[in-house]
C-alpha positions as CSV (number, residue, x, y, z in Angstrom):
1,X,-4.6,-12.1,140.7
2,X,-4.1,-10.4,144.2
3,X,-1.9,-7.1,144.4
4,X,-0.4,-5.5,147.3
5,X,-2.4,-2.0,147.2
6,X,1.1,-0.2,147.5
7,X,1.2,-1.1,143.7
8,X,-1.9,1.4,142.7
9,X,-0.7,4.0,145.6
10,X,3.2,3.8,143.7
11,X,1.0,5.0,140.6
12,X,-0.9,7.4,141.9
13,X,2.0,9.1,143.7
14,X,4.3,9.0,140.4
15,X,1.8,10.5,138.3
16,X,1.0,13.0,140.8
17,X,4.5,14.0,141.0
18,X,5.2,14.1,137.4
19,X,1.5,16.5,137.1
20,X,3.3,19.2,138.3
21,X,5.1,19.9,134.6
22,X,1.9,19.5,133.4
23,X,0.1,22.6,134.8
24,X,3.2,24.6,135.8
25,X,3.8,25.9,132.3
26,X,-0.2,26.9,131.6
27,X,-0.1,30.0,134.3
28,X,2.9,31.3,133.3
29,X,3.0,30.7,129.6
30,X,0.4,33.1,128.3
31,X,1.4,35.9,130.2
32,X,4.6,35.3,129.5
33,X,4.2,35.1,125.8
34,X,3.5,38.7,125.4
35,X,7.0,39.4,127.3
36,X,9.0,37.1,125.2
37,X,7.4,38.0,121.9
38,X,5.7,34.8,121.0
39,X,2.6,35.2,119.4
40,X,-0.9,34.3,121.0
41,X,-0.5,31.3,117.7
42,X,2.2,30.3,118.7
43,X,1.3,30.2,122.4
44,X,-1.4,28.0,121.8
45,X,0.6,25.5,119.7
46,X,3.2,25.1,122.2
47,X,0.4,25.0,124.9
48,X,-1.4,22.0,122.6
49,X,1.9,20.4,121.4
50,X,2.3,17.6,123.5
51,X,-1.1,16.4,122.9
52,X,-0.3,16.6,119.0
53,X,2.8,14.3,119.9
54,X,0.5,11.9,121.8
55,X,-1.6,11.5,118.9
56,X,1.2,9.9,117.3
57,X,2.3,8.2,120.1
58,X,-1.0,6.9,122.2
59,X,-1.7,3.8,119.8
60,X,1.6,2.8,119.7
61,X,2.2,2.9,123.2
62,X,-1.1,1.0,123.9
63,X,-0.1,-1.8,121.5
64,X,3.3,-2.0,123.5
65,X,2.1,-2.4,126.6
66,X,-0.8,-5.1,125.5
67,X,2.9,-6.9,123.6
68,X,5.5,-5.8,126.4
69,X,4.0,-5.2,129.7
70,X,3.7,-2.1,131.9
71,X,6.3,-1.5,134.2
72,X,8.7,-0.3,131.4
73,X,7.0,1.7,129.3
74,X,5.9,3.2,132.7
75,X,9.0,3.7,134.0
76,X,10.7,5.1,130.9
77,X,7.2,7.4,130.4
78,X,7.4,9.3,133.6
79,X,11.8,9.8,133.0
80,X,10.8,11.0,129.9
81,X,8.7,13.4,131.7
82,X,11.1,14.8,133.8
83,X,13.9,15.8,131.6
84,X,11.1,17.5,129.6
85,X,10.2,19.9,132.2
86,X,13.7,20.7,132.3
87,X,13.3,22.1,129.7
88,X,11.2,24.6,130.3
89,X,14.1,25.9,132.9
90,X,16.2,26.1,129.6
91,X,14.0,27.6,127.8
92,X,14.7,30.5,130.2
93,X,18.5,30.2,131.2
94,X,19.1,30.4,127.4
95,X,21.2,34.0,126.1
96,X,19.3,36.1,123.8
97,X,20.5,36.4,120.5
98,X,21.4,39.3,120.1
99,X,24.5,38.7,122.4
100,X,25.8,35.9,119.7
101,X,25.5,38.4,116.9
102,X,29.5,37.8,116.7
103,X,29.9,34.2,117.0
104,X,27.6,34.2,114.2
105,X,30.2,36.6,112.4
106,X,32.8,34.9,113.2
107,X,31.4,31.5,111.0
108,X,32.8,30.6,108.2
109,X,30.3,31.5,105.0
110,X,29.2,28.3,103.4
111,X,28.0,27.5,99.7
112,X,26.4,24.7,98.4
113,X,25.6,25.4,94.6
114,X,23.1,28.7,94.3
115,X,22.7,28.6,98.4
116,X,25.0,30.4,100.4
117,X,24.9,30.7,104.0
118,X,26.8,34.2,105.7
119,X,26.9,36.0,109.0
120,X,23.4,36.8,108.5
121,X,21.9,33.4,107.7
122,X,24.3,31.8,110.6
123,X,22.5,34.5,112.9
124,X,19.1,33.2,111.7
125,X,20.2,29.9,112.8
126,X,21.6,30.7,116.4
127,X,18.2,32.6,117.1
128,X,16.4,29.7,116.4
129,X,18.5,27.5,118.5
130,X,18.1,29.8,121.6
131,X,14.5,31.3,121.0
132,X,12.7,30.2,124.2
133,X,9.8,29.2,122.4
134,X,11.6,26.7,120.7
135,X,13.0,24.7,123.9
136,X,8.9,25.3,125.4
137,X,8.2,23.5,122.3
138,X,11.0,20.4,122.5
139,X,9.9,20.7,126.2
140,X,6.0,19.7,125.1
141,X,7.2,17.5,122.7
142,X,9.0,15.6,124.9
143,X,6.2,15.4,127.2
144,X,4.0,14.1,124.6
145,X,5.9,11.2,124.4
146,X,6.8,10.6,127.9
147,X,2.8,11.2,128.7
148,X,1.4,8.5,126.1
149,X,3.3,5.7,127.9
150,X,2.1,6.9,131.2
151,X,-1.6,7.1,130.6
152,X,-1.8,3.8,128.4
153,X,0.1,1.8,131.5
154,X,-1.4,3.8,134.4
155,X,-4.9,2.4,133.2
156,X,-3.9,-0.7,132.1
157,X,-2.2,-1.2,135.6
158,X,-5.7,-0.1,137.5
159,X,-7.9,-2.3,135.0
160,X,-5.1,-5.6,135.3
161,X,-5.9,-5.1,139.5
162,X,-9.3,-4.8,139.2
163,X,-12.9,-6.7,138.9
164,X,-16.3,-5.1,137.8
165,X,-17.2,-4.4,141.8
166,X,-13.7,-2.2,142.2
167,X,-13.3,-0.8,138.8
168,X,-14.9,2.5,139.1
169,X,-13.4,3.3,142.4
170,X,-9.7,2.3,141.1
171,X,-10.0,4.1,138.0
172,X,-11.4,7.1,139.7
173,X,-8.5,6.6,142.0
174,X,-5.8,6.3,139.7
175,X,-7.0,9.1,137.4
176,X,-7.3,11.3,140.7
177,X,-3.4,10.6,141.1
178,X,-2.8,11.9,137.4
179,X,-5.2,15.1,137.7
180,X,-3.8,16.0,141.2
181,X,-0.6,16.4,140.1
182,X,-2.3,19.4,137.5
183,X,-2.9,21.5,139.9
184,X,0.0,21.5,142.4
185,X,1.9,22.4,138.8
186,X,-0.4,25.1,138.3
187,X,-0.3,26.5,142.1
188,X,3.3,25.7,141.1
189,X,3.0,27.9,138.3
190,X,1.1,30.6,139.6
191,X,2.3,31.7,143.3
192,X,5.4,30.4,143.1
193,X,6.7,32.0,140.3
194,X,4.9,35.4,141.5
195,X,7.1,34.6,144.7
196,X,10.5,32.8,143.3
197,X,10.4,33.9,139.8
198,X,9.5,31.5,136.8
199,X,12.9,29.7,136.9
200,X,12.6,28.8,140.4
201,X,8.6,27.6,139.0
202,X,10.1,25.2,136.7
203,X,13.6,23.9,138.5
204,X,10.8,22.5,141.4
205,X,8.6,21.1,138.9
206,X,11.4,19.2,137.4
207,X,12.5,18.0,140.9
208,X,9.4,16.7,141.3
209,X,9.0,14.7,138.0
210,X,12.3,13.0,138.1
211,X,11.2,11.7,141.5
212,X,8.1,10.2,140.1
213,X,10.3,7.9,138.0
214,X,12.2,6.6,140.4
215,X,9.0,6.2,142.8
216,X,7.8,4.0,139.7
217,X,11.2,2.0,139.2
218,X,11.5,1.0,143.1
219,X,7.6,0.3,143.5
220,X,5.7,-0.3,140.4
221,X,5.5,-4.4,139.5
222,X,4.5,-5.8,136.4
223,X,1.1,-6.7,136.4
224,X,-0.1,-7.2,132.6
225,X,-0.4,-10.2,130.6
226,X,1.1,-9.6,127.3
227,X,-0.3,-11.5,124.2
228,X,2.7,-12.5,121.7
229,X,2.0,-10.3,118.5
230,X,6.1,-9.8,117.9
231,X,5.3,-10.0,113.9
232,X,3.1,-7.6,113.9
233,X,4.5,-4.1,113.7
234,X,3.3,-1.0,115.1
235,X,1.7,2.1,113.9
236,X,0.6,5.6,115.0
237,X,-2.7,5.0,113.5
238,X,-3.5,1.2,114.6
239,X,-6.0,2.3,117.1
240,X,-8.6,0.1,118.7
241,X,-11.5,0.4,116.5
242,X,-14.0,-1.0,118.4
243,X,-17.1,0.3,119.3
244,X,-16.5,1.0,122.9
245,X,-12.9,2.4,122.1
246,X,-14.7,5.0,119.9
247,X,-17.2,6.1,122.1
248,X,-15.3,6.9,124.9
249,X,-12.7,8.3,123.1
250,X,-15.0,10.5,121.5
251,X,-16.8,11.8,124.5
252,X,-12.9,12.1,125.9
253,X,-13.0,14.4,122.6
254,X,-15.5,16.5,123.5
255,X,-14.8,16.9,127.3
256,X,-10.8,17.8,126.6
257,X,-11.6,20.5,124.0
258,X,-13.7,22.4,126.5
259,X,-11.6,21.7,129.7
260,X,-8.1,21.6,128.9
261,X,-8.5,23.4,125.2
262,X,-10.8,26.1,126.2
263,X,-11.0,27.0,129.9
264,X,-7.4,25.9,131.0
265,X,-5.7,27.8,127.7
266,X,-7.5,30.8,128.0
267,X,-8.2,31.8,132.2
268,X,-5.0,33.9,132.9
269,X,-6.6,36.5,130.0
270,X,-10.1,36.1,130.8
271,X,-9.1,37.3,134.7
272,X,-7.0,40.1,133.0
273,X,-9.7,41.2,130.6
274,X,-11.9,41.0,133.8
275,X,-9.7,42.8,136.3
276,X,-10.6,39.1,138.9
277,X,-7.5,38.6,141.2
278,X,-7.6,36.2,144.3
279,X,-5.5,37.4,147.2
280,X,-3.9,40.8,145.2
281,X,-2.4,38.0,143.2
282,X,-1.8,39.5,139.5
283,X,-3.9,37.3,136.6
284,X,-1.1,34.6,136.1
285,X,-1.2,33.9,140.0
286,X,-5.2,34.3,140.6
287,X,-5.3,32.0,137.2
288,X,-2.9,29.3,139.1
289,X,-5.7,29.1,142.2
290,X,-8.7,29.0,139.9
291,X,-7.3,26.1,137.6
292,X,-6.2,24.6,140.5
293,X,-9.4,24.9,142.2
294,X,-10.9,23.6,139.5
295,X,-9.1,20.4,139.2
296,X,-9.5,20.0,142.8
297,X,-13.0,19.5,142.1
298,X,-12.4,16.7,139.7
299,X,-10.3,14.8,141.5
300,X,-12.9,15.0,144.5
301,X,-15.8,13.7,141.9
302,X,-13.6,11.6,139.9
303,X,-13.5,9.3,143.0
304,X,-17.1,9.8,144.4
305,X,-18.2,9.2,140.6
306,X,-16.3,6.1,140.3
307,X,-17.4,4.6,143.2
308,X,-21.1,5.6,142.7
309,X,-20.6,3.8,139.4
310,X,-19.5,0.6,141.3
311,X,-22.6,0.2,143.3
312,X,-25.1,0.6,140.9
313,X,-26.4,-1.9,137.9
314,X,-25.0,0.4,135.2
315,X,-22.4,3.2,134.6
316,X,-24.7,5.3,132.0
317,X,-26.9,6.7,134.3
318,X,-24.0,8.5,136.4
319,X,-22.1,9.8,133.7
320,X,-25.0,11.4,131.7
321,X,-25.4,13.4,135.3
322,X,-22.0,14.7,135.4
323,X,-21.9,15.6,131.3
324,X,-25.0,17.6,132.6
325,X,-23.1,19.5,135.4
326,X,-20.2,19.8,132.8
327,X,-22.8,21.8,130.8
328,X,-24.1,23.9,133.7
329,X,-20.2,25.2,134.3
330,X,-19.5,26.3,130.8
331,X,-23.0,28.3,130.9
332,X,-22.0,29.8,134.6
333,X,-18.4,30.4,133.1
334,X,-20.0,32.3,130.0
335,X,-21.8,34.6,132.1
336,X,-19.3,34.6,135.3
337,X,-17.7,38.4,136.1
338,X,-16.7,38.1,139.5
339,X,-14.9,36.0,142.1
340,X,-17.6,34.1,143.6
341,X,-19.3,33.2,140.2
342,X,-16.5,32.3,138.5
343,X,-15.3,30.0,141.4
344,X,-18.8,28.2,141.1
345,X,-18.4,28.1,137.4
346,X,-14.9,26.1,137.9
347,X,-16.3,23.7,140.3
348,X,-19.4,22.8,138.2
349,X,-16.9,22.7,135.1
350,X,-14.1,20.3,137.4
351,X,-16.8,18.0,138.6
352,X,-18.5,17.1,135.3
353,X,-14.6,16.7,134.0
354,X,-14.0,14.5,137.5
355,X,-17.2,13.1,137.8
356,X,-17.0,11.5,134.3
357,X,-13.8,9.9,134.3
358,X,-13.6,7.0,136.4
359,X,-16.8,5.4,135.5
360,X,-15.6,6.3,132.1
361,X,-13.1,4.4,131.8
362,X,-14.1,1.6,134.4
363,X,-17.0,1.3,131.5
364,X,-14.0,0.7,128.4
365,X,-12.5,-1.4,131.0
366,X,-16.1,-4.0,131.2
367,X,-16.7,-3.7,127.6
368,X,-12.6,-4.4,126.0
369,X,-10.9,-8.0,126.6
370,X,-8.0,-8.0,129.2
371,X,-5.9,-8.3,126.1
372,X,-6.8,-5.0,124.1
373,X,-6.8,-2.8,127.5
374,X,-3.4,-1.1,126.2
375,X,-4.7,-0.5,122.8
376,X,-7.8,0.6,124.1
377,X,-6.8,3.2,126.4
378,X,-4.1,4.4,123.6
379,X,-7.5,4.7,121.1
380,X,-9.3,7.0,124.0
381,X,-5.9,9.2,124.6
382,X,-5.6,9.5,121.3
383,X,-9.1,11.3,121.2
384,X,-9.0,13.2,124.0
385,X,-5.8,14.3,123.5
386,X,-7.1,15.4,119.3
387,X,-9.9,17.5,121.4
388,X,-6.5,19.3,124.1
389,X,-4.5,20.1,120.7
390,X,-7.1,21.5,118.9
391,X,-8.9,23.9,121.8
392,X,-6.0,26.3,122.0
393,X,-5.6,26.5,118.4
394,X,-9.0,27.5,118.2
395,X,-9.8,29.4,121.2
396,X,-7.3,31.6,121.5
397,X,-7.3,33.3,118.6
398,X,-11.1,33.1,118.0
399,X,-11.6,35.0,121.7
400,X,-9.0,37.7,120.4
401,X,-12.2,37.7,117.4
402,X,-15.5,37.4,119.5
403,X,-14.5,37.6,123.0
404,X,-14.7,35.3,126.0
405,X,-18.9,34.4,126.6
406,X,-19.4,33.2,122.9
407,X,-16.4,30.8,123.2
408,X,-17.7,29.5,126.3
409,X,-21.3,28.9,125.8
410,X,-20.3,27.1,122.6
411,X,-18.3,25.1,125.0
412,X,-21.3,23.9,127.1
413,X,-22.6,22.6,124.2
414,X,-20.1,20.0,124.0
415,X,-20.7,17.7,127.3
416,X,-24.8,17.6,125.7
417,X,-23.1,16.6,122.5
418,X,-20.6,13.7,124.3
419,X,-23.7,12.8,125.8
420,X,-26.1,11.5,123.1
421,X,-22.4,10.0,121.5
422,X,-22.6,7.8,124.7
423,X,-25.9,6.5,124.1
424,X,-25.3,5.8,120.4
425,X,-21.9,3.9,121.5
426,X,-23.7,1.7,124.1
427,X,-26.7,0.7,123.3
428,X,-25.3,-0.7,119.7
429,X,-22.6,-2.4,121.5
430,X,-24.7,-4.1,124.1
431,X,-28.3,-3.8,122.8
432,X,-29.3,-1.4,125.8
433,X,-28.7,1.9,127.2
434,X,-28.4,0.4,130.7
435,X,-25.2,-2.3,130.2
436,X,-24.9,-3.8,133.4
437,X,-20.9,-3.3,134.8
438,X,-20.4,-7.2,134.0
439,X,-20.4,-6.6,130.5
440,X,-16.8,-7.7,130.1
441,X,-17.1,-10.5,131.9
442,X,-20.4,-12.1,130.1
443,X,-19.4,-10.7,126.5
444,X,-17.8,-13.1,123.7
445,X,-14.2,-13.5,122.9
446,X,-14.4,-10.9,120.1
447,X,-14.7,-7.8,122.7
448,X,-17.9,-7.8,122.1
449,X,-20.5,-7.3,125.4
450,X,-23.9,-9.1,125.6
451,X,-26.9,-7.5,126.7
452,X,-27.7,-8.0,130.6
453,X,-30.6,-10.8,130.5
């Protein structure tokens, strides 16, 4: 089916536009947690919500776009999107508490049987209402949800205009367009707010993201072919079980808990701890240029590795090589303590990340039926986005415990691990290590892939 190639630039601009409320909360948030009161917990969980809300919301929004199509769901995702950074300029704007210690008198006390709620408990309420932590956490919510139709469609939209020659590239491509928005948010983030304040951060983030939707809405077609499952309902845990589903979704696992969990979480207090600072920038500016340096990188790879991927017989051999320089980072970032070798620790660490996406998914895409794309890309979100939630959970308040180089190494030991997963998943779905990219094309109707003779 032949597309004009606006359709995959329309993508690739929207989700780099609505990227920027993406990383424009990481440089400012951990810093600014210590300001605001909220715990380095707390921090972390409103750093890892909106991955927690995708792994709710992934499945089902792959199983709607394989039954409705993806130019709503994509649409809809990236509005979502928008209001939610909004929220983060609320979060802000809102009065502190204190100053509505009378309205809070001035409410009627309320009894229901042995519970009675006074000036005190009505105060307990407005504090919540208004803490700033809890409109960041709506905020990441939000985007959770808006974020899980987005990815499932942007895939699904590169895999529908694609054959096993292009698949690679677009992938690479189209994943390139959703990681470049990252670090304009986090340059966003950084400089910005050092410049314009953190209001000023967020109101141009949100600008942004709300354009992205209506980028989407004037440009994006629909380009899937639904399958009618109408009686069948949908569930948060109705993931694609199928081998290929798994196995990327686990390396995707392994890969997010280091990258977005680990590094991205935790750089603003590593350059503090470590007195680094780019261009007298303080550590939640110099963080912003790093992070952002670092998913320059992987966009760079993510479209050299995809297309790398497209010219040779299989996909394996590439994407063992950039788990491998995803290893070598985390080792350079455990033992970095200074500009230049942290710099070359982020672009080792960005282009193993880079590097492995596009022929990752371009190899889900040869090994799942046209039919269980959505589903399958919801499965390996869902993964990925279980590894995002749980590294700031665990890494922050582990590196308050054992420090920085511990956490890290332990980090490089992931990629090796996503590595040998990969060989397990391929060779006993296809019978080799080596499946050639026409796997899709020659497997039966069951989603399985054949060997190539």
């Amino acid at each position: 089916m032949d597309r004009p190639p606006t359709v995959l630039l329309a993508v690739i601009a929207s989700t780099f536009f609505v990227g920027f409320g993406g990383g424009v909360v990481f440089p400012i948030l951990p810093n600014l947690g210590a300001v605001l009161g909220i715990s380095a917990f707390m921090v972390g969980v409103i750093l890892s919500a909106n991955r927690w809300v995708r792994l709710v919301a992934n499945a089902p929004a792959g199983a709607l776009v394989d039954r409705y199509g993806t130019r709503t769901p994509f649409v809809l995702g990236l509005f979502v999107e928008g209001v939610a950074t909004l929220g983060y300029v609320a979060a802000l704007v809102m009065p502190p508490a204190e100053s509505l210690r009378p309205l809070a008198a001035s409410l009627p006390a309320l009894a229901a049987g042995p519970v009675t709620v006074g000036p005190e408990g009505w105060f307990a309420a407005v504090a919540a209402v208004v803490a700033p932590e809890t409109w960041f956490l709506i905020a990441r919510v939000l985007w959770g949800v808006g974020s899980a139709a987005v990815f499932a469609t942007a895939y699904t939209i590169a895999a529908d205009l694609s054959d096993s020659g292009s698949r690679g590239t677009n992938m690479g491509v189209v994943r390139g367009g959703i990681t470049m928005g990252f670090p304009a948010g986090l340059v966003l983030g950084g400089v910005v707010s050092a410049v314009a304040g953190n209001v000023a951060a967020f109101a141009v983030a949100a600008a942004f993201a709300l354009t992205a939707s209506v980028v989407a809405y004037r440009y994006v077609p629909e380009t899937h072919v639904t399958s009618d499952r109408s009686e069948e309902s949908i569930r948060p845990w109705d993931i694609d079980t199928a081998v290929p589903a798994l196995t990327v979704g686990l390396v995707n696992f392994g890969l997010m808990f280091a990258y977005i969990g680990a590094l991205f979480s935790t750089l603003v207090l590593f350059l503090g701890a470590n007195d680094i600072s780019l261009l007298g920038l303080a550590p939640q500016g110099t963080s912003g240029l790093f992070m952002a340096g670092t998913v320059l990188s992987a966009a760079c790879f993510m479209f050299v590795g995809g297309r790398i991927s497209d010219t040779r017989d299989s996909r394996t051999p590439i994407l063992l090589t950039f788990l491998v320089v995803s290893f070598a980072g985390f080792l350079l970032l455990a033992r970095a303590g200074s500009v230049a070798s942290l710099a070359l620790a982020c672009v080792f660490i960005g282009a193993g990340q880079g590097g492995t996406s596009g022929p990752m998914m371009a190899l889900l895409a040869d090994l799942t039926p046209d039919e269980r794309m959505g589903r399958a890309s919801g499965t390996n979100n869902v993964l990925g986005d279980v590894g995002g939630g749980l590294g700031p959970m665990v890494s922050l308040p582990l590196i308050e415990a054992v420090g920085f180089a511990p956490i890290y190494a332990a980090c490089a030991v992931l990629p090796l691990a996503a590595g040998a997963v990969l060989l397990v998943g391929v060779r006993r779905e296809t019978g080799t290590f080596l499946p050639g990219r026409t796997a899709r094309e020659s497997g039966s109707g069951d989603g399985s892939a054949t060997p190539d003779p």
